[in-house]
Every structure is written in C-alpha cells, then in structure tokens.
mmCIF file as gemmi writes it, N, C-alpha and C atoms, coordinates in Angstrom:
data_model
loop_
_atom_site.group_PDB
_atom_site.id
_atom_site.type_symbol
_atom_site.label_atom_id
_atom_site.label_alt_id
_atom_site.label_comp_id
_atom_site.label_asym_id
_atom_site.label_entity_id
_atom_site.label_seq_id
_atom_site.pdbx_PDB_ins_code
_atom_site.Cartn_x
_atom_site.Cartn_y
_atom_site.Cartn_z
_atom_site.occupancy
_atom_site.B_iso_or_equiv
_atom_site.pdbx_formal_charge
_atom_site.auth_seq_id
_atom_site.auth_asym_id
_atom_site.pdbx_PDB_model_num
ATOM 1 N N . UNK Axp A 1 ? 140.758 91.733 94.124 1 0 ? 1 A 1
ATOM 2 C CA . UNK Axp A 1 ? 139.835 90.746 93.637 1 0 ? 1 A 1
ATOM 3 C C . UNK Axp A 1 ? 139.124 91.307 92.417 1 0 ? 1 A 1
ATOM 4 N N . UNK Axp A 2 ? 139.1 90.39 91.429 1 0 ? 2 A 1
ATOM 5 C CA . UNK Axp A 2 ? 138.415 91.21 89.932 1 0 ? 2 A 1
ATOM 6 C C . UNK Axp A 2 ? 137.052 90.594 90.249 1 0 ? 2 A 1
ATOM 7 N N . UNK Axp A 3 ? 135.984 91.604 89.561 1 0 ? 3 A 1
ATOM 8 C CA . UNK Axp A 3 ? 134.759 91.439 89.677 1 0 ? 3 A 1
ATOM 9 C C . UNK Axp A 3 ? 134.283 90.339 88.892 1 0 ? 3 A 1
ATOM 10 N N . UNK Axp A 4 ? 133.082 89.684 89.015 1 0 ? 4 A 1
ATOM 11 C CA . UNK Axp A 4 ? 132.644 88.433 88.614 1 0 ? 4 A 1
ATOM 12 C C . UNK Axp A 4 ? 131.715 88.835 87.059 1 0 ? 4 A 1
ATOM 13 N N . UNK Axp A 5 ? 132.091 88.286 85.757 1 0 ? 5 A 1
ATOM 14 C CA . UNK Axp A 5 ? 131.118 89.018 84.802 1 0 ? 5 A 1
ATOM 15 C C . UNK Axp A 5 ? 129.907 87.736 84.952 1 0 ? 5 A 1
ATOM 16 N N . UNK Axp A 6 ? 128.999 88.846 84.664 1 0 ? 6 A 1
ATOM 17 C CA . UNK Axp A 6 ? 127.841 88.256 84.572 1 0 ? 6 A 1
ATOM 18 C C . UNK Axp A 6 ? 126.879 87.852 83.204 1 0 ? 6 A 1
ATOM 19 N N . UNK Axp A 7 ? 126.1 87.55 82.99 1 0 ? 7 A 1
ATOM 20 C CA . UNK Axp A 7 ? 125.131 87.191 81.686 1 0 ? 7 A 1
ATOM 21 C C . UNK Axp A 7 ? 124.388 88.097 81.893 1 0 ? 7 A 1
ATOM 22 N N . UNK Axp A 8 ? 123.985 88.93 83.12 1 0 ? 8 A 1
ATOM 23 C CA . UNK Axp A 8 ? 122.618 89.122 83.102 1 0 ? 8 A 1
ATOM 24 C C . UNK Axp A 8 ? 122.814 90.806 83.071 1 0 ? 8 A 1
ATOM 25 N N . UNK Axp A 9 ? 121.846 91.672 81.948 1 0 ? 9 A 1
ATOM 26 C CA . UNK Axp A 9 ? 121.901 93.017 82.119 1 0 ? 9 A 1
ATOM 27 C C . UNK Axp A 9 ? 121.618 93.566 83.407 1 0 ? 9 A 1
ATOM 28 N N . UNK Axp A 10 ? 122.501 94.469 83.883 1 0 ? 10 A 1
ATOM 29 C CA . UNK Axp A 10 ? 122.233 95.125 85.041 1 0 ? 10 A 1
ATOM 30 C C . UNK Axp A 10 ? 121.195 96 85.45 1 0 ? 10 A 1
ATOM 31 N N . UNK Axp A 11 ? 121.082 96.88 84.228 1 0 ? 11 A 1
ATOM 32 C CA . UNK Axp A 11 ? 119.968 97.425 84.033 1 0 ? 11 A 1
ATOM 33 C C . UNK Axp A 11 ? 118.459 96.958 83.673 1 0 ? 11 A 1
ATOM 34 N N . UNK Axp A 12 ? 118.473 95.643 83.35 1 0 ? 12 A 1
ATOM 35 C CA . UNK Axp A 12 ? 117.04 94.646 83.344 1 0 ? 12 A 1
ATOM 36 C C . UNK Axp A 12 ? 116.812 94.239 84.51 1 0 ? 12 A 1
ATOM 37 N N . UNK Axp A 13 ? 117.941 93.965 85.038 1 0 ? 13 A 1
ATOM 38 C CA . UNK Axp A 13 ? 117.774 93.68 86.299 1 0 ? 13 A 1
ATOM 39 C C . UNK Axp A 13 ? 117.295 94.89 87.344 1 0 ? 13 A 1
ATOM 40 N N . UNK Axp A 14 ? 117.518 95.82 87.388 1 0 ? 14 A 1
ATOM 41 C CA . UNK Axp A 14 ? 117.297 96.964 88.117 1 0 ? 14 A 1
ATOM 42 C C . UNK Axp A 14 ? 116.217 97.672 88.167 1 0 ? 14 A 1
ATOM 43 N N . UNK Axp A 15 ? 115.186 97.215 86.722 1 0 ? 15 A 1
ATOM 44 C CA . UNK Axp A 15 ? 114.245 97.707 86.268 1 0 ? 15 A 1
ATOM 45 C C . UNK Axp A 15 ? 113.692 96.388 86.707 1 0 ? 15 A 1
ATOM 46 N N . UNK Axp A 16 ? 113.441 95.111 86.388 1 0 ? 16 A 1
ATOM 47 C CA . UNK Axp A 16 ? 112.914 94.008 87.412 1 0 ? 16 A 1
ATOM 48 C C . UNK Axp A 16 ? 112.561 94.201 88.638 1 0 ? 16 A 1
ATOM 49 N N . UNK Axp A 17 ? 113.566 94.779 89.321 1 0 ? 17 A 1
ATOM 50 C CA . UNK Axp A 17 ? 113.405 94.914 90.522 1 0 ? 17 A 1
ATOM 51 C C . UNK Axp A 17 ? 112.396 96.038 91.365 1 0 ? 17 A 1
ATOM 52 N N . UNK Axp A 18 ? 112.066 96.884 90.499 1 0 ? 18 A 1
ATOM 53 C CA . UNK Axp A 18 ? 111.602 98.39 90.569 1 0 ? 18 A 1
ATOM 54 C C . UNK Axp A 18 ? 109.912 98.234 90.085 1 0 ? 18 A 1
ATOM 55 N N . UNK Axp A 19 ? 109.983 97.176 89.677 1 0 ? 19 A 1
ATOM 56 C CA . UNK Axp A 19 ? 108.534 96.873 89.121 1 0 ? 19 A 1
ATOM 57 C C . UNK Axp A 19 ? 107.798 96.381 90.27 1 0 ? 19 A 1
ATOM 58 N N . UNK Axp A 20 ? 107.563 95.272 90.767 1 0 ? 20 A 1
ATOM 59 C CA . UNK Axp A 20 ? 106.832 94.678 91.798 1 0 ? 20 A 1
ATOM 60 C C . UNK Axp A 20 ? 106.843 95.913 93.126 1 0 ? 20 A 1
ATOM 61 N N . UNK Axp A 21 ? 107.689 96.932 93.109 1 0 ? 21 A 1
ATOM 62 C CA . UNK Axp A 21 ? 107.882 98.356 94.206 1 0 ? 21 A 1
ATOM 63 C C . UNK Axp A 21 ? 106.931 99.146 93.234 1 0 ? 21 A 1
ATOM 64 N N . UNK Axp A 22 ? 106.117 99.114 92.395 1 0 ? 22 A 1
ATOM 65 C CA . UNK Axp A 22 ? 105.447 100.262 91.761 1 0 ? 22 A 1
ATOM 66 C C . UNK Axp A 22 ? 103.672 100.529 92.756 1 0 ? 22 A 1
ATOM 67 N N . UNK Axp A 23 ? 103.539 101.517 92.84 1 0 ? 23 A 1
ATOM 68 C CA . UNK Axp A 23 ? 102.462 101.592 93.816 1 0 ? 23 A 1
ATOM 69 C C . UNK Axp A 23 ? 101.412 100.9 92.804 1 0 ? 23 A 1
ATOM 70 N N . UNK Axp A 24 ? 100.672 100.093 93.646 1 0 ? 24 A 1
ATOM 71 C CA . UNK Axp A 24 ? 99.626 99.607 92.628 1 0 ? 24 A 1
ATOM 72 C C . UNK Axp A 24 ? 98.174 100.163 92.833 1 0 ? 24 A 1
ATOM 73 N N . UNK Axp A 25 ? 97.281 100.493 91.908 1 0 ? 25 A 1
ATOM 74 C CA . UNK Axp A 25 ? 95.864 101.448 91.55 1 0 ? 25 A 1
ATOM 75 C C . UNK Axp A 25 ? 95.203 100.599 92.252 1 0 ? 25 A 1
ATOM 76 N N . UNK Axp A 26 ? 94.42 101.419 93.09 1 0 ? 26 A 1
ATOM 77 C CA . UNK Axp A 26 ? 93.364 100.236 94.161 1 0 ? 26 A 1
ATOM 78 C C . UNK Axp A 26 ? 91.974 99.923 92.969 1 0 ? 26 A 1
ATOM 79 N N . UNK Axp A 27 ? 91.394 99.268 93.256 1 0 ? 27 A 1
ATOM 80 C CA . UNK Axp A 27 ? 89.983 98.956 92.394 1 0 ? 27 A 1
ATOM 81 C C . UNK Axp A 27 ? 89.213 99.695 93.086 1 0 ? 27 A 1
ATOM 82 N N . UNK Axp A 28 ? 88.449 100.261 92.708 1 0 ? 28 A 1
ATOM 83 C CA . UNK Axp A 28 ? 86.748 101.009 93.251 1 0 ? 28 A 1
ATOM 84 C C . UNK Axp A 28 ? 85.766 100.075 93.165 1 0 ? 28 A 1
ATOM 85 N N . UNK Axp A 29 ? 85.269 99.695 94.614 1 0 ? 29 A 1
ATOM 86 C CA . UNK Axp A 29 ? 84.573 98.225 95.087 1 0 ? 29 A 1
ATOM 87 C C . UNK Axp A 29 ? 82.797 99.311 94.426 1 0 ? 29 A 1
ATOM 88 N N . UNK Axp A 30 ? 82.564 100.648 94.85 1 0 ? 30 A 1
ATOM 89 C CA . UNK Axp A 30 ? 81.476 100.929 94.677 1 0 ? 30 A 1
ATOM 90 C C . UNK Axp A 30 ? 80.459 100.591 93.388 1 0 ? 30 A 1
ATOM 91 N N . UNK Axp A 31 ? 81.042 100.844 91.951 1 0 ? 31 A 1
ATOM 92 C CA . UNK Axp A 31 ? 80.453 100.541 91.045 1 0 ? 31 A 1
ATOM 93 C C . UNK Axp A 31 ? 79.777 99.034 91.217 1 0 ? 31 A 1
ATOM 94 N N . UNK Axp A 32 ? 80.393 98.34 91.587 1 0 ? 32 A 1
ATOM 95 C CA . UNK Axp A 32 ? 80.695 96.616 91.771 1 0 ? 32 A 1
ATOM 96 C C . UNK Axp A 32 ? 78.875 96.557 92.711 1 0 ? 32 A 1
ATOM 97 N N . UNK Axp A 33 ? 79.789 97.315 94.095 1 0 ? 33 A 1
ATOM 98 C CA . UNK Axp A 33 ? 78.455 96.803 94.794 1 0 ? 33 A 1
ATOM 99 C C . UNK Axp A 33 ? 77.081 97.952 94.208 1 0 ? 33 A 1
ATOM 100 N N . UNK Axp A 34 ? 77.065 98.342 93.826 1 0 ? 34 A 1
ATOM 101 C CA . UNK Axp A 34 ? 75.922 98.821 93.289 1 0 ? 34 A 1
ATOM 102 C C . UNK Axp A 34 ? 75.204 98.337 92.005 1 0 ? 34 A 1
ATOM 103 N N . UNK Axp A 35 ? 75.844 97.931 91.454 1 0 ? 35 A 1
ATOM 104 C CA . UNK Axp A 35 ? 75.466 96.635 90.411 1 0 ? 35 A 1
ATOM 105 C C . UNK Axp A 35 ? 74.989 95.39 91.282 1 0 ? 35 A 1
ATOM 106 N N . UNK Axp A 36 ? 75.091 94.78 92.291 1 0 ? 36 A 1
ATOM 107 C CA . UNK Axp A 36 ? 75.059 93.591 92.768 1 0 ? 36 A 1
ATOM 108 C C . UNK Axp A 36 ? 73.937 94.172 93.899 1 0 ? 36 A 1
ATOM 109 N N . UNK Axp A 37 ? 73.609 95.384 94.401 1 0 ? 37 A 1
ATOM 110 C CA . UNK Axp A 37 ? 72.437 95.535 95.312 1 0 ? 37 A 1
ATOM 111 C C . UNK Axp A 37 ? 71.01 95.69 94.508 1 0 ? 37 A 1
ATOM 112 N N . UNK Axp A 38 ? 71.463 96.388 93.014 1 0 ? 38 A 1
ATOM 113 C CA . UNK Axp A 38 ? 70.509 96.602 91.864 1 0 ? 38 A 1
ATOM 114 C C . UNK Axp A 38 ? 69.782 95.388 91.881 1 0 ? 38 A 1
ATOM 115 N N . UNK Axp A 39 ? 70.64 94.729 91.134 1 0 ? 39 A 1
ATOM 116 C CA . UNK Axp A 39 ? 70.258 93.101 90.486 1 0 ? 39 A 1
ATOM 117 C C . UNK Axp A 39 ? 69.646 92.536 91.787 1 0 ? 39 A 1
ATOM 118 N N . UNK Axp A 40 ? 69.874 92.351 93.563 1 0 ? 40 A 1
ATOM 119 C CA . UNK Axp A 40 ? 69.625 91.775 94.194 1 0 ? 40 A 1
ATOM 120 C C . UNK Axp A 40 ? 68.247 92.243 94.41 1 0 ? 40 A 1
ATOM 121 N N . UNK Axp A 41 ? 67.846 93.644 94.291 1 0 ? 41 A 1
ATOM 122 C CA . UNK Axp A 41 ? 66.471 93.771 94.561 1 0 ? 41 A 1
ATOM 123 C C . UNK Axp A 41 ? 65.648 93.635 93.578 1 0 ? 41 A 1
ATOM 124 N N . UNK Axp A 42 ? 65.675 93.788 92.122 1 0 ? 42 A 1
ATOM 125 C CA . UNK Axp A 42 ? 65.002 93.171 91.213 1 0 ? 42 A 1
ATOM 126 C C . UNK Axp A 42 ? 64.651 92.069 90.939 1 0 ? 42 A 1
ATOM 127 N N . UNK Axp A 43 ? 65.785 91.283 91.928 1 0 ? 43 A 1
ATOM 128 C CA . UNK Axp A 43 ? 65.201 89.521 91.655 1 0 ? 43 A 1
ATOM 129 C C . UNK Axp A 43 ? 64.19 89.5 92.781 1 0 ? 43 A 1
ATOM 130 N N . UNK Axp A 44 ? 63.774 89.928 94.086 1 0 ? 44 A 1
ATOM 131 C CA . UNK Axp A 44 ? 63.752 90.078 94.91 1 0 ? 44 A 1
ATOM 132 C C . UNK Axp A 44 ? 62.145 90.858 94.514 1 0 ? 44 A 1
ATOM 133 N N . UNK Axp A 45 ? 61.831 92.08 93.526 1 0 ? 45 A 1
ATOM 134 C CA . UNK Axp A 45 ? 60.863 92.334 93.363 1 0 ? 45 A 1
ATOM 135 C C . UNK Axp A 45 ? 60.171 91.582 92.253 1 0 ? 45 A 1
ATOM 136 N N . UNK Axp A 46 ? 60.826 91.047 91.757 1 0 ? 46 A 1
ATOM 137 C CA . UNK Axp A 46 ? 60.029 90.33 90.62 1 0 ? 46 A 1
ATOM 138 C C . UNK Axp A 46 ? 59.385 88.42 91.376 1 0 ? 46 A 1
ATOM 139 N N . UNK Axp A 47 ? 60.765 88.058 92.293 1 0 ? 47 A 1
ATOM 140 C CA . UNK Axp A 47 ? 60.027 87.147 93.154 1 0 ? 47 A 1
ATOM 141 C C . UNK Axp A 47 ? 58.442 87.207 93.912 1 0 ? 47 A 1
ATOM 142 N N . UNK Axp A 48 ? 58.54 88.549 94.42 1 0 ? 48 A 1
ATOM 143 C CA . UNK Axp A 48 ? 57.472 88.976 95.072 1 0 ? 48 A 1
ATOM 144 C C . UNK Axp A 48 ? 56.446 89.077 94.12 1 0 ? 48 A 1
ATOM 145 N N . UNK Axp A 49 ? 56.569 89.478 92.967 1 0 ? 49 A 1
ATOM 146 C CA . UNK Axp A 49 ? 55.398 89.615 91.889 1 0 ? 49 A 1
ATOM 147 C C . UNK Axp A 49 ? 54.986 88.151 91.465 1 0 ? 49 A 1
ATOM 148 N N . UNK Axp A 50 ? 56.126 87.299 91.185 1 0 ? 50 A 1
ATOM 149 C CA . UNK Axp A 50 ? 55.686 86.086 90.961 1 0 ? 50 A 1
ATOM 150 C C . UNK Axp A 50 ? 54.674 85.261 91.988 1 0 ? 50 A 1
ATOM 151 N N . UNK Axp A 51 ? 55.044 85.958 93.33 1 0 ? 51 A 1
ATOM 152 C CA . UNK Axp A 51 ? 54.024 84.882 94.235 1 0 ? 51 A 1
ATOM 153 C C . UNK Axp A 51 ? 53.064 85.696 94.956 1 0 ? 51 A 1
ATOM 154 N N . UNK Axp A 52 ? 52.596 86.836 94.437 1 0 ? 52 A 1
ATOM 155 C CA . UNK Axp A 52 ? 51.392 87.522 94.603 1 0 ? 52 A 1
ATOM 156 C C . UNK Axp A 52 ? 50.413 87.612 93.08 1 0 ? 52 A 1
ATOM 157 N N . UNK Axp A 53 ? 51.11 87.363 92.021 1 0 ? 53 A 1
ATOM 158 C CA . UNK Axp A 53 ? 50.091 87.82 90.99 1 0 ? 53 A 1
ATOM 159 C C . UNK Axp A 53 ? 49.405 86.257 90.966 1 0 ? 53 A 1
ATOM 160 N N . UNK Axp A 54 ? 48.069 86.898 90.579 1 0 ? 54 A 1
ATOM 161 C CA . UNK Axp A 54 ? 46.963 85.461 90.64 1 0 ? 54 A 1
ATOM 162 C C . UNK Axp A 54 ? 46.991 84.6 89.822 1 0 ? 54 A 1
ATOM 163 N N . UNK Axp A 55 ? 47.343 83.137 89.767 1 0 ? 55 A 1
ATOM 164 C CA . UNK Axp A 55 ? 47.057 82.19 88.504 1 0 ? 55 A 1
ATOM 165 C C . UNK Axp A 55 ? 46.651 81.854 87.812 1 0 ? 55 A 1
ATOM 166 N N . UNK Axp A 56 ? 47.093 82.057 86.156 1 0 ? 56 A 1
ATOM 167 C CA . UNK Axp A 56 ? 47.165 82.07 84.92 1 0 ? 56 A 1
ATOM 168 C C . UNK Axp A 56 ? 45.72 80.561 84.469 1 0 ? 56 A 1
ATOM 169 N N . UNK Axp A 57 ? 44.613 81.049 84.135 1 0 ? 57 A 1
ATOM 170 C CA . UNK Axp A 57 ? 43.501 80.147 84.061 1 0 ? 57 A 1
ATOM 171 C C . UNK Axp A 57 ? 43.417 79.478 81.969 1 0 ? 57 A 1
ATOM 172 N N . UNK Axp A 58 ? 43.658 78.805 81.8 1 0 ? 58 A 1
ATOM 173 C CA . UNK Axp A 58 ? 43.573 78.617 80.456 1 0 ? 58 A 1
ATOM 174 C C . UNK Axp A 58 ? 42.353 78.194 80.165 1 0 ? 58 A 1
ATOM 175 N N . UNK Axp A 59 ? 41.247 77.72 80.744 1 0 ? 59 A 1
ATOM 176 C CA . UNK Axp A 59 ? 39.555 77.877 80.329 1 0 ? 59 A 1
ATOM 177 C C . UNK Axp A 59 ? 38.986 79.454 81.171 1 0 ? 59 A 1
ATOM 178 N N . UNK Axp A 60 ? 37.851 79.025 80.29 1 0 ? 60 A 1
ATOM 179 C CA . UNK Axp A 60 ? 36.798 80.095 81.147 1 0 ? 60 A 1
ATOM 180 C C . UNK Axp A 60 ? 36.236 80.106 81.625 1 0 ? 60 A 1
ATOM 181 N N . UNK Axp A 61 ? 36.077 80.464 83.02 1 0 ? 61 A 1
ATOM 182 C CA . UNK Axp A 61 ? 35.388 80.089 84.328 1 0 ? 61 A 1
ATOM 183 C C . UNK Axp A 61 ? 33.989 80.259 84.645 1 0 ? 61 A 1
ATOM 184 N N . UNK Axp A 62 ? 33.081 80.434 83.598 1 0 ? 62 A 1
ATOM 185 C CA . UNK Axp A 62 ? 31.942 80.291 83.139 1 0 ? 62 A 1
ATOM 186 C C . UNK Axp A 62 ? 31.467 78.764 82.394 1 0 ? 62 A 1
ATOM 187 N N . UNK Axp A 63 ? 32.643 78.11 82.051 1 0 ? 63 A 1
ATOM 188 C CA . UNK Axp A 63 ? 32.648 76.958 81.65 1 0 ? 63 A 1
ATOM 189 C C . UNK Axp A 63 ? 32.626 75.993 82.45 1 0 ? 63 A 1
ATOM 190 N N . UNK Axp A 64 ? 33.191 76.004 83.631 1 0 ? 64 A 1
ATOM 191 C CA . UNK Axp A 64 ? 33.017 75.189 84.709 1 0 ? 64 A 1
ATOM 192 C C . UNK Axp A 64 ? 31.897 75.162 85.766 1 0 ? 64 A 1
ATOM 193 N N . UNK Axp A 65 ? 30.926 76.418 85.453 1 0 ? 65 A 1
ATOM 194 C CA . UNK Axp A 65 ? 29.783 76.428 86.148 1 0 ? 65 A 1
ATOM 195 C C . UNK Axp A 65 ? 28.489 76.444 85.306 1 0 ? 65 A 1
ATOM 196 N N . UNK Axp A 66 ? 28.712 75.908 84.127 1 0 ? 66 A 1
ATOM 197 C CA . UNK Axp A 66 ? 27.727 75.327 83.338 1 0 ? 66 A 1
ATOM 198 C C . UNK Axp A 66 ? 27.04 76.237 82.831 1 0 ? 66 A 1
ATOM 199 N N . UNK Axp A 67 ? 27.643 77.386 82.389 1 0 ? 67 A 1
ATOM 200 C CA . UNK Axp A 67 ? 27.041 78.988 82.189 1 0 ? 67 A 1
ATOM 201 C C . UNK Axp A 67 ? 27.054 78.479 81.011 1 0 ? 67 A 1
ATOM 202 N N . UNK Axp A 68 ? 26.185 78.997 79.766 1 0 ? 68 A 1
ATOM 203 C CA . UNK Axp A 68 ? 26.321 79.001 78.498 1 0 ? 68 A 1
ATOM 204 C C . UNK Axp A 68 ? 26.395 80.146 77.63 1 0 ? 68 A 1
C-alpha cells in the first residue's frame, strides 16, 4: 500500500502538537491579593474618617447666637 501525500507539513504539525503539552507558568495570586487587601482597608479607613470627622459649618456660630 503506498502512503497517502499530504498538504500538510509534518513538522508544523508536530510542533502544533507539542505546544498546547508545554508546561504552562502559574500566575503569583500574592502580589494581586495584596494590592486588593491594601485598597480594601483604605477605603475602609477613610470611610471611618468620613463618618466620625465633625460637620463642615459654612457660617459662624457666633452668628447664630446673636454674638456681635
């Protein structure tokens, strides 16, 4: 039986095949979550500042008690 010719390089093909088998580089989750615990407590301390610091008065409170 004679062999069947083909179109397709054997060697593209072989190297195709060898690719998706290449060990793949894991990601490092740490940088990630340490950026995202940062940011979570800064919103978190600046919330807290927002609803403890005392409210912003645009007269003067000598003005409302008829002080002159």
């Amino acid at each position: 039986m004679v062999g069947i010719d083909s179109a397709l390089d054997r060697e593209a093909m072989a190297r195709a095949r060898a690719l998706p088998e290449a060990p793949q580089r894991r990601e490092r989750i740490w940088p990630v979550l340490g950026a995202a615990c940062l940011l979570a407590a800064s919103a978190l301390t600046f919330a807290t500042a927002m609803i403890l610091a005392p409210p912003l008065t645009s007269e003067h409170v000598g003005h409302e008690r008829g002080v002159k």
